[in-house]
N, C-alpha and C positions, 0 to 999 in steps of 0.2 A: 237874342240875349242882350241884356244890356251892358254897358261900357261898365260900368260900376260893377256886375255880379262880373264880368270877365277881369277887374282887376281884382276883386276881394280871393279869385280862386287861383291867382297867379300868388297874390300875398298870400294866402294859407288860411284864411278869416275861415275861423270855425264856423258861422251863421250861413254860409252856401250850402244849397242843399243838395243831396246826392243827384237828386234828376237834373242839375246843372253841370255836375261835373261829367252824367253821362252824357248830354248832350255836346259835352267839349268833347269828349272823347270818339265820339260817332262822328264828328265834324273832322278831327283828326285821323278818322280812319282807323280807331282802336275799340276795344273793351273792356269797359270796364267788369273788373269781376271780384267780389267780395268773399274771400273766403269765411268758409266759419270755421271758429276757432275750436270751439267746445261742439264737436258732436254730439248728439244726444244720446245719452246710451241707458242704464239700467236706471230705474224710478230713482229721485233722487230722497236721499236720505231727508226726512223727516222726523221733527220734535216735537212736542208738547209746550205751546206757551208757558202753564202753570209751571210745570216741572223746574222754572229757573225764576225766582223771585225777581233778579233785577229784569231780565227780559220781560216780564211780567208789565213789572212797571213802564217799559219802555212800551210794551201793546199796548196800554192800556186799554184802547176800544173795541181789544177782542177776547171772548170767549179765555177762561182758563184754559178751557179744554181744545183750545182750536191747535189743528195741526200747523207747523210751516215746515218749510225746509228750511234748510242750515242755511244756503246764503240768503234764505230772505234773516233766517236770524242775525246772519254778522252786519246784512245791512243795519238793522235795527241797531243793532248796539253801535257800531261806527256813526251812522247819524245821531245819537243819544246819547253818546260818553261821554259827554262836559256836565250830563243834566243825570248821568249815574252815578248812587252813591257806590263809589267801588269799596269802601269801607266795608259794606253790609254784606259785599258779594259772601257767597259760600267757597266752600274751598271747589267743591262739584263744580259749582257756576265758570270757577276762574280757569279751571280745565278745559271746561267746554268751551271757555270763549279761546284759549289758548291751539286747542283742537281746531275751533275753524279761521284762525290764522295762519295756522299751519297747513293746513289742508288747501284754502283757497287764495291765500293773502299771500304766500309766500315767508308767512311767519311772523306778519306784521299785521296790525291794524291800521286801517287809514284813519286817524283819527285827530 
């Protein structure tokens, strides 16, 4: 390992990669171990692009009809809220987006 990658991992530099950090840690005599956070559990809930005009807008490359799930939806709208008209939302729509803020975001949009 180089002098460089062994001080970026001392500084904290996000761009080190995990097989660096586990070779520091094999070299120190430890393991590393990554918990998961979100176990996977029942199918996750799934929506209708169409069903919500302004998500719509923000798919735009897919299907009315395509499924997604919910956090692919709030990614969508999080990456897209500057570029949505929130004027035009529906009252439905502003639930729903409020529903997976609440659910995954802690109540917030990262936005």
């Amino acid at each position: 390992m180089s002098r460089v990658t062994l001080h970026r991992i001392e500084a904290g530099n996000p761009s080190v990669t995990i097989g660096a950090y586990s070779n520091v840690a094999a070299a120190l005599g430890l393991h590393l171990v990554v918990p998961i956070l979100d176990a996977p559990g029942a199918e996750p809930e799934t929506i209708t692009v169409g069903d919500y005009p302004g998500l719509r807008t923000l798919a735009w490359q897919t299907d009315a009809g395509t499924s997604i799930t919910e956090t692919e939806a709030l990614n969508l709208y999080e990456r897209g809220w500057r570029d949505l008209d929130r004027e035009t939302l529906t009252d439905q729509e502003k639930a729903f987006i409020q529903h997976l803020a609440d659910t995954y975001s802690k109540g917030r949009l990262f936005v």
